[in-house]
N, C-alpha and C positions, 0 to 999 in steps of 0.2 A: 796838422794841416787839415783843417775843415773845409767841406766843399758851403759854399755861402749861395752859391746862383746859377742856375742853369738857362739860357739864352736858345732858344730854338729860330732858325733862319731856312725859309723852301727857295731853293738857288735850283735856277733854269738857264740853262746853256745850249742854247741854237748848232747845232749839228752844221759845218758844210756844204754835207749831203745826207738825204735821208738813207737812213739806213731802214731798207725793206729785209722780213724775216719770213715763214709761214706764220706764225700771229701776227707779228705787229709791223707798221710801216712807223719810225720812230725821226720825227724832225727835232726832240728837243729833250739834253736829257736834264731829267729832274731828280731832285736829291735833296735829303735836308740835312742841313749841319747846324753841330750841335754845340755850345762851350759853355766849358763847365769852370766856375770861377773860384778860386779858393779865398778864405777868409785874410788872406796876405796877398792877395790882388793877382796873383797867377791864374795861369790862362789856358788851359787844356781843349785843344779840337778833336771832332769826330764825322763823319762823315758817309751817308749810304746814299747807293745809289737806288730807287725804289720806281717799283714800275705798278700794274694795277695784275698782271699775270704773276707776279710775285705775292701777290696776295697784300699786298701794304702800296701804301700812295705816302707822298712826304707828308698830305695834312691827316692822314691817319697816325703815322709814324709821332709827328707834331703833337697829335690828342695823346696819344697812349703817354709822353715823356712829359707834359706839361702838367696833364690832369691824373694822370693813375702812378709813374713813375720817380718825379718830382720830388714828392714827400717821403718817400725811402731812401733818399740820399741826401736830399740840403742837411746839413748839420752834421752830417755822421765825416768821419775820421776816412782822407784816403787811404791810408795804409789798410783799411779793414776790405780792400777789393774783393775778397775770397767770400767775405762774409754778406756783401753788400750785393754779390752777383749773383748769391742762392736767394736771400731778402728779394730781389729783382723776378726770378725763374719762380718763387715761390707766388707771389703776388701775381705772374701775368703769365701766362702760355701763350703759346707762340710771339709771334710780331719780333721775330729774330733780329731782322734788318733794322727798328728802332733798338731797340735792343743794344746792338752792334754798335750805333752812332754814337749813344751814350756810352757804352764802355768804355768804347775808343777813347773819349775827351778825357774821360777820366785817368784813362791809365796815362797819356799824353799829359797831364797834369801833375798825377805824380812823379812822374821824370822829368819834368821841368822843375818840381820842388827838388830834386836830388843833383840837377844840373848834368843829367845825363842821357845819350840819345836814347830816344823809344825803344831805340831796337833793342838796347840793353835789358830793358825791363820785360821786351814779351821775350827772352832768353837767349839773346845773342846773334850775332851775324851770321847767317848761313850762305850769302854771296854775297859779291861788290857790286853785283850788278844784274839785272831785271831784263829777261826779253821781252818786247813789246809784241803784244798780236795784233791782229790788226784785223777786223772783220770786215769782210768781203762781200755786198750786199747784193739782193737778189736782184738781177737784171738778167738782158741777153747775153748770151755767153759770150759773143765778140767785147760787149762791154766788161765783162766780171775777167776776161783773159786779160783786158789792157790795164785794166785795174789793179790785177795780180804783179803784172810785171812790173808797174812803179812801184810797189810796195819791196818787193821783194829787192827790188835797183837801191832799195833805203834800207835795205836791210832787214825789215820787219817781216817776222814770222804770220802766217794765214789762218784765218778759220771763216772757211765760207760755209754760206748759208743758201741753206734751201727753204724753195716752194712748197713741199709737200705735196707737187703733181711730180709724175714719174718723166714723162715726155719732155717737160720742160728742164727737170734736176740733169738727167743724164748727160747730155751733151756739156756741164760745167761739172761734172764730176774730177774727186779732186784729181788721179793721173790727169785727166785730159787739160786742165787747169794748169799744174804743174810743171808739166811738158813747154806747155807757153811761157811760165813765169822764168822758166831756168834757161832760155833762150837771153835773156838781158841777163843777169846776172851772175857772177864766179861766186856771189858770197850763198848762193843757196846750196844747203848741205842732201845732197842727194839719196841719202840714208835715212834720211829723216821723214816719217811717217806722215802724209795728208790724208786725214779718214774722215767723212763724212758722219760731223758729230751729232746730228739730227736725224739719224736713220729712221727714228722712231717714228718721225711722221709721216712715214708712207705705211701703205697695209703690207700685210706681211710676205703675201705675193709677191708684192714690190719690194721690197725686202730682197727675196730670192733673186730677181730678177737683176737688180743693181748688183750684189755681189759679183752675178753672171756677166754680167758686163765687164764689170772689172777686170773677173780674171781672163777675159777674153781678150782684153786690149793689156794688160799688162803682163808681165812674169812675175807675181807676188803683188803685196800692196805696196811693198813699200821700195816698187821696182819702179823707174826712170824710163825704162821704152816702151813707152804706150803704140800702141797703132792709132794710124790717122785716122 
């Protein structure tokens, strides 16, 4: 089973709502997908999602698999994936995330030529089922709290985002965050850690200073009674 064709497509999909971060304010997201066709008319997808703070955009992603990566794979043999992914890492440094897209189509190809699910080929099931996150975008705190609580009322697990100003972060910090969301909901697991996964972008002062807050309003982090 020889790969014959490689098809590249940049698909844009309109956000609801923009999602604001400290880089980026993002209305729309873009990705390019990738399929790779075999010489017996099968159909392998792949898929990345690619921003410009990732260091690739889908028409960069686009160039690298069309013009540079293209020709290291049309004709060769899927079953040589091991051989074909070092040929790949050999020819191009970095551009991970193109990279990625084509892989993907390919291995998705191969296990359509064997009639068997993907999961099987990257080595097996490891659950039946996937939590969803659900990012939580930078706004006023009364908006990022009511936001928290419908997410959490659906079930979906959190990861909010910050400003990268101290003044504005603190008051949506996750206890005080938390506290609000588990007011609507019995399915939020009260054990379960909300950490503020951006710490990075404050200075390290602020660093301290958040910590300090925290354990001032909680008993632990991964404690449920915050002070008001």
């Amino acid at each position: 089973m020889k790969i014959a064709q490689i098809e590249t497509t940049v698909l844009e999909m309109p956000y609801t709502k923009p999602l604001v971060t400290a880089t980026n304010n993002f209305t729309v997201a873009r990705g390019l997908l990738v399929k790779v066709v075999t010489d017996g008319g099968l159909e392998g997808y792949g898929y990345s999602d690619l921003f410009p703070r990732t260091g690739e955009t889908p028409e960069t992603a686009r160039h690298v698999i069309e013009s540079v990566l293209r020709v290291k794979v049309v004709g060769e043999d899927l079953e040589d994936l091991v051989r074909l992914r070092a040929d790949i890492d050999h020819t191009l440094t970095g551009n991970p995330r193109a990279k990625a897209a084509l892989e993907t189509a390919m291995y998705d190809a191969l296990a359509r030529s064997y009639h068997i699910p993907l999961f099987l080929m990257l080595g097996g099931r490891y659950r039946k089922e996937i939590k969803v996150i659900k990012m939580v975008s930078v706004d006023v705190p009364e908006a990022m709290a009511e936001e928290a609580k419908q997410l959490v009322a659906e079930g979906l697990s959190l990861k909010l985002k910050v400003s990268g100003k101290i003044g504005q972060d603190l008051p949506v910090s996750p206890p005080c965050v938390r506290r609000s969301a588990m007011t609507c909901s019995s399915k939020w697991m009260p054990t379960r850690p909300m950490m503020p996964r951006q710490l990075s972008v404050w200075r390290k002062d602020w660093q301290i200073t958040v910590w300090k807050f925290l354990s001032s309003r909680c008993r632990g982090i991964n404690s449920t009674r915050c002070g008001k």
